[in-house]
C-alpha positions as CSV (number, residue, x, y, z in Angstrom):
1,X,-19.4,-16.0,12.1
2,X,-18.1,-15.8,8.5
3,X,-20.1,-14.5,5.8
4,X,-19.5,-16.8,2.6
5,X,-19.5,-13.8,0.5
6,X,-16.5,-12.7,2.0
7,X,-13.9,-10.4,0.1
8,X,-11.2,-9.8,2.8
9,X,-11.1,-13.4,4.5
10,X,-11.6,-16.6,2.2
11,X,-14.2,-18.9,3.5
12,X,-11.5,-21.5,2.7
13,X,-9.2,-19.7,5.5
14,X,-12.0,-20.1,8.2
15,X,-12.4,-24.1,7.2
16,X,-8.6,-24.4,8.1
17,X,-9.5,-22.7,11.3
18,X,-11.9,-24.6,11.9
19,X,-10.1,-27.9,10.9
20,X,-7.3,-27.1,12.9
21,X,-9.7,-26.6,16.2
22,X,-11.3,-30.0,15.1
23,X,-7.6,-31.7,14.9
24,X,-7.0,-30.4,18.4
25,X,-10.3,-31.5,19.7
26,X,-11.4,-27.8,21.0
27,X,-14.7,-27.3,21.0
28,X,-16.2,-24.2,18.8
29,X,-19.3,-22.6,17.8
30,X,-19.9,-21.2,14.6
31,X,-22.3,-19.4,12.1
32,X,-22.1,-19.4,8.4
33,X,-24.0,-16.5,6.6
34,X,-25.2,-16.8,3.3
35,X,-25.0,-14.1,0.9
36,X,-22.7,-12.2,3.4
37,X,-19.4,-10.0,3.1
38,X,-17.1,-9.2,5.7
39,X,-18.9,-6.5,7.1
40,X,-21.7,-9.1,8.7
41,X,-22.5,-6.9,12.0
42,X,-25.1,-4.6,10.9
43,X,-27.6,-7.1,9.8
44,X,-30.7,-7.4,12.4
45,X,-29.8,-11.8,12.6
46,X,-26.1,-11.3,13.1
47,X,-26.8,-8.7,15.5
48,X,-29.9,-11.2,17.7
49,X,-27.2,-13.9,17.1
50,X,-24.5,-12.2,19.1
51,X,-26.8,-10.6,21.9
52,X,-28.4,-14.5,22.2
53,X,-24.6,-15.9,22.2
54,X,-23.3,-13.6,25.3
55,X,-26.5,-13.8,27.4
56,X,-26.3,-17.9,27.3
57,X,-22.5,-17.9,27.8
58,X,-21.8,-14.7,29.9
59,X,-25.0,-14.5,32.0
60,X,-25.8,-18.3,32.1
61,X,-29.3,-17.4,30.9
62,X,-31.7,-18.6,28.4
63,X,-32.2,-15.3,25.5
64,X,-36.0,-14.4,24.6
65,X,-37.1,-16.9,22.0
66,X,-36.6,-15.7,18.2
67,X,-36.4,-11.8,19.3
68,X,-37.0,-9.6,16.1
69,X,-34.6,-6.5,15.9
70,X,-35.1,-3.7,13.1
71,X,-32.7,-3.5,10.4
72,X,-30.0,0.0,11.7
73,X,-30.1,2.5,8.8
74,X,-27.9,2.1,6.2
75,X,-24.7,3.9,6.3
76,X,-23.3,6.2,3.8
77,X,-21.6,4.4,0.9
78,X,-22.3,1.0,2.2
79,X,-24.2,-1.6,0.0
């Protein structure tokens, strides 16, 4: 996951990631986030994204269909 907003990690630094992995033929998920910074896991999607990622892959199971989750409070200080 990479929000293209990001001030810490260039999107351009995940493309070379992700070029790399292509070059070497591994296979890879990934989610690009719109309007996003760095700090991507607070938002309610992110957070439904991740939960639906390890049930498939760690439990072998299928995750409820497009589960809603209510947006966490907002933290001190943060935008």
């Amino acid at each position: 996951m990479h929000g293209d907003m990001d001030d810490n990690v260039h999107p351009a630094m995940t493309l070379q990631v992700v070029d790399a992995l292509i070059k070497a033929n591994k296979s890879f998920d990934m989610l690009i986030l719109p309007d996003m910074d760095h700090d991507v896991t607070q938002d309610p999607y992110v957070i439904r994204r991740t939960w639906d990622y390890f049930v498939k892959h760690l439990l072998g199971k299928e995750p409820p269909a497009d589960y809603a989750i209510t947006a966490p409070p907002k933290r001190p200080g943060s935008r």
